[in-house]
N, C-alpha and C positions, 0 to 999 in steps of 0.2 A: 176438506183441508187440502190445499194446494202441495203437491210437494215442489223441493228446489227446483228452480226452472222455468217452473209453468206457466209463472204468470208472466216471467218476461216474454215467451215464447209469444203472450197473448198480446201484448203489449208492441212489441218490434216486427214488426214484418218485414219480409226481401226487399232490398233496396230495388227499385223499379228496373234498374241495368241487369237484375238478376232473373226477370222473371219476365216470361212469354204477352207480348201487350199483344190483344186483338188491333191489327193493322188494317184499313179498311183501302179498298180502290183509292180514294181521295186523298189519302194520308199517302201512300205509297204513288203519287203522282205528284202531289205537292212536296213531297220528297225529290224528287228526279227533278222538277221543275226550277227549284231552288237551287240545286246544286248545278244544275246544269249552267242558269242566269249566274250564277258566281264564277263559274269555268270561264264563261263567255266573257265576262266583265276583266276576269285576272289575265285573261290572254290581252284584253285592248289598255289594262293599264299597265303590262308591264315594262314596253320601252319606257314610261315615266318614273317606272319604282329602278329600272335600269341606270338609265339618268340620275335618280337619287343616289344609287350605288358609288356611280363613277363621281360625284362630287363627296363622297363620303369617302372615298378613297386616298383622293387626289388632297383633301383637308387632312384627313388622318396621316398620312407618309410624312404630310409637313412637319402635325405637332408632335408626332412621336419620334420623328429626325427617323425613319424606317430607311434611308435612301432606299427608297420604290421605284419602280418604273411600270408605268400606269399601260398597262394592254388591250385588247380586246381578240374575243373566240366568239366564231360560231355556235349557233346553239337551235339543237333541230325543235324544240319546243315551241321557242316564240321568235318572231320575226328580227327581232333588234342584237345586237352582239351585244355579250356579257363583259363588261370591265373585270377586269385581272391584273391585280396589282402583284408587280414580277419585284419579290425579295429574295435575296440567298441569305445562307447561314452558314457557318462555319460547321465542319465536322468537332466533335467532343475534342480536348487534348486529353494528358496522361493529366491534369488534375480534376478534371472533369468526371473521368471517368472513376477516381479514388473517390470522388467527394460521391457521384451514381452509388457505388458500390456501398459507403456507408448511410448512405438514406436506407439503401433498401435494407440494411441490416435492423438500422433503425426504426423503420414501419414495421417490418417483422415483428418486435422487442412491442411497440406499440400495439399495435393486433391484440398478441396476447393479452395485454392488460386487458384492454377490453372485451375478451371473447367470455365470459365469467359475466360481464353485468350489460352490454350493450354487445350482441352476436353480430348484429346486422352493419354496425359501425368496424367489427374487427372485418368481417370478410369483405367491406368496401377497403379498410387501409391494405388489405391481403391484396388486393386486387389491382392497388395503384402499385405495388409494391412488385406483383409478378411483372406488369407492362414494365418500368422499370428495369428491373432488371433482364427481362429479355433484349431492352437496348443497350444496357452494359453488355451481354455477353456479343451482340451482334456485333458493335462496334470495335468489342475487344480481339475480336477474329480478325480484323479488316476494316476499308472504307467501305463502307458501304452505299450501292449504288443503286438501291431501291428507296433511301430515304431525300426526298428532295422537296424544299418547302415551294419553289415555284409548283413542282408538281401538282402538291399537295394543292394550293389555292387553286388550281385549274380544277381538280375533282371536287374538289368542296362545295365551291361556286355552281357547278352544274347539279349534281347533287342537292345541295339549296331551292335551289331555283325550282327541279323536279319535286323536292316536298309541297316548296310554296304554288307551284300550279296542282298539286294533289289533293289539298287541304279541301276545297270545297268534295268532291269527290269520296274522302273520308270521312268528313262529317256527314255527308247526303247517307254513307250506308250506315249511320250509329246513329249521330247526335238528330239526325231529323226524322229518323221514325219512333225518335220518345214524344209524350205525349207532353208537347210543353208548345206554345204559340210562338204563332210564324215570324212574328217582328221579334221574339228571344233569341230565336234562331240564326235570324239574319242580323242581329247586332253580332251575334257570339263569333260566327266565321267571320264577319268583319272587323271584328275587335282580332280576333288570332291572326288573320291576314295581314290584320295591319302588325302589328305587333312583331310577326316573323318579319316584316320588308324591312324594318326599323332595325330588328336585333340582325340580323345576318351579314350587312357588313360591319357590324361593330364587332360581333365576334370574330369576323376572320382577321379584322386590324389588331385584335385581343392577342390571337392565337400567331399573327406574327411578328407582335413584340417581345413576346414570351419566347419563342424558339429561334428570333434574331438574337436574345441576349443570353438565352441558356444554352446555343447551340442546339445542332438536330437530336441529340440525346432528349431533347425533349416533347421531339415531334410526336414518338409515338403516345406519349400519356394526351398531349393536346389532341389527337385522332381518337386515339377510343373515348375520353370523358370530356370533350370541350367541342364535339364534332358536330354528328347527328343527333347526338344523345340528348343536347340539352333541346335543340328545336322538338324532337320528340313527344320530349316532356313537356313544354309546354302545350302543347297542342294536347295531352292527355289532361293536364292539368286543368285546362278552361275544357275539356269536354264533360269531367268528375264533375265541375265547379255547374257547368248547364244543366247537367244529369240531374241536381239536387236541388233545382228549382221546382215549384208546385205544380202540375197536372191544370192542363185547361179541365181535365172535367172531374168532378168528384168521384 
C-alpha cells in the first residue's frame, strides 16, 4: 500500500530545466554555432531594426502629439547611431504631489487586503507603492536633478539594444543545450528577437507618454516596472515556453 505521496512522486519527475542532461561535443558546438550565426546575423540587421526604430519614432511623437525631437547617439555596439527621441516633462506641482502622497497611502490600505488571500499580489502593490513614494519624498525635498526623461531615453535605448544584441548569447548558454531540435531553437530566438525589435520602441513611446502627462513623479515607477523588467520577462517567458517542448530523444 502506497502511502500519501508516493505515487505522485512516481508519476511526476524534474522538470528537465531542473536536472543534469548528458551534453555531448556535438550538442555543445551546435550550441556555440547557433548562437554565434544569431550574434552575427543581429549585428548586420541591426542598422535596419535601427531604421525601423527611427520611423517608429518619428510616427509615434505625431500620434501621441509628444512634441519630440527626433536624435541620434553613438553606440559602441553596432555600427549605425541609435534614434532618440528627445521629450521633457514637467517637474510634479503641489497637486501632484497630494494626489503621489494619497495613492501611496491607498496601495498601502490595498496591500493589506490582500496580503490574507493573495501575498504575492500584496507585496507587488507594496512595491509600486515604496517606488512611489520615494518620488514623493524626493521631490518633496527639492527639484530634482537626477530625474530627466531625455536622459532616461538615452539609457534605455542603449540598454535595449545591449539585451537585444545579447539574446542569442543567453539562449546559446540555456535554451540550446536542452535537448529539444535545432529548427525549435532557431524559430524561438528568432521569434524573441523579433518580438523584442517590434516591442522596444513602443515601449519607450509608452513610457514617454505616461511621464509627458503624469510628469517626472512618474518616472521612477516607469524605470523600475515598465523598463528592463518587462523585455526580461519576456525573453524568460519564451525560454519556460521552449523548455516545455518534447526531447528529440526518448
Amino acid at each position: 500500500m502506497l502511502r500519501a505521496g508516493e505515487g505522485v512522486e512516481q508519476r511526476i519527475g524534474p522538470h528537465r530545466t531542473l536536472v543534469t542532461l548528458p551534453l555531448s561535443r556535438a550538442d555543445a558546438v551546435g550550441a556555440a554555432a547557433l548562437s554565434l550565426t544569431f550574434a552575427a546575423v543581429a549585428w548586420l540587421v541591426a542598422p535596419y531594426m535601427l531604421a525601423m526604430w527611427r520611423w517608429a519614432f518619428t510616427a509615434g511623437t505625431a500620434a501621441l502629439e509628444l512634441d519630440g525631437r527626433l536624435e541620434v547617439m553613438s553606440s559602441a555596439i553596432v555600427r549605425a547611431p541609435i534614434p532618440v527621441l528627445a521629450v521633457s516633462s514637467a517637474s510634479p506641482g503641489r497637486t501632484a504631489m497630494i494626489v503621489g502622497a494619497i495613492l501611496v497611502v491607498a496601495l498601502m490600505v490595498v496591500a493589506q487586503r490582500f496580503s490574507d488571500t493573495t501575498l504575492p499580489m500584496a507585496y507587488f502593490i507594496r512595491a509600486i507603492a515604496l517606488v512611489l513614494a520615494s518620488a514623493v519624498i524626493v521631490f518633496g525635498l527639492g527639484p530634482s536633478n537626477m530625474m530627466d526623461l531625455a536622459r532616461y531615453n538615452r539609457a534605455m535605448l542603449h540598454v535595449s539594444l545591449g539585451i537585444w544584441m545579447l539574446t542569442p548569447l543567453v539562449y546559446g548558454l540555456t535554451l540550446f543545450l536542452l535537448d529539444i531540435g535545432w529548427t525549435r531553437k532557431a524559430a524561438l530566438i528568432a521569434l524573441a528577437m523579433t518580438h523584442l525589435a517590434v516591442f522596444i520602441p513602443l515601449q519607450q513611446l509608452v513610457a514617454m507618454y505616461v511621464v509627458r502627462h503624469l510628469s517626472l513623479l512618474a518616472l521612477p515607477l516607469v524605470f523600475v516596472f515598465g523598463s528592463v523588467a518587462p523585455q526580461v520577462a519576456v525573453l524568460i517567458a519564451l525560454y519556460a515556453w521552449g523548455a516545455s517542448w518534447p526531447g528529440r530523444r526518448p
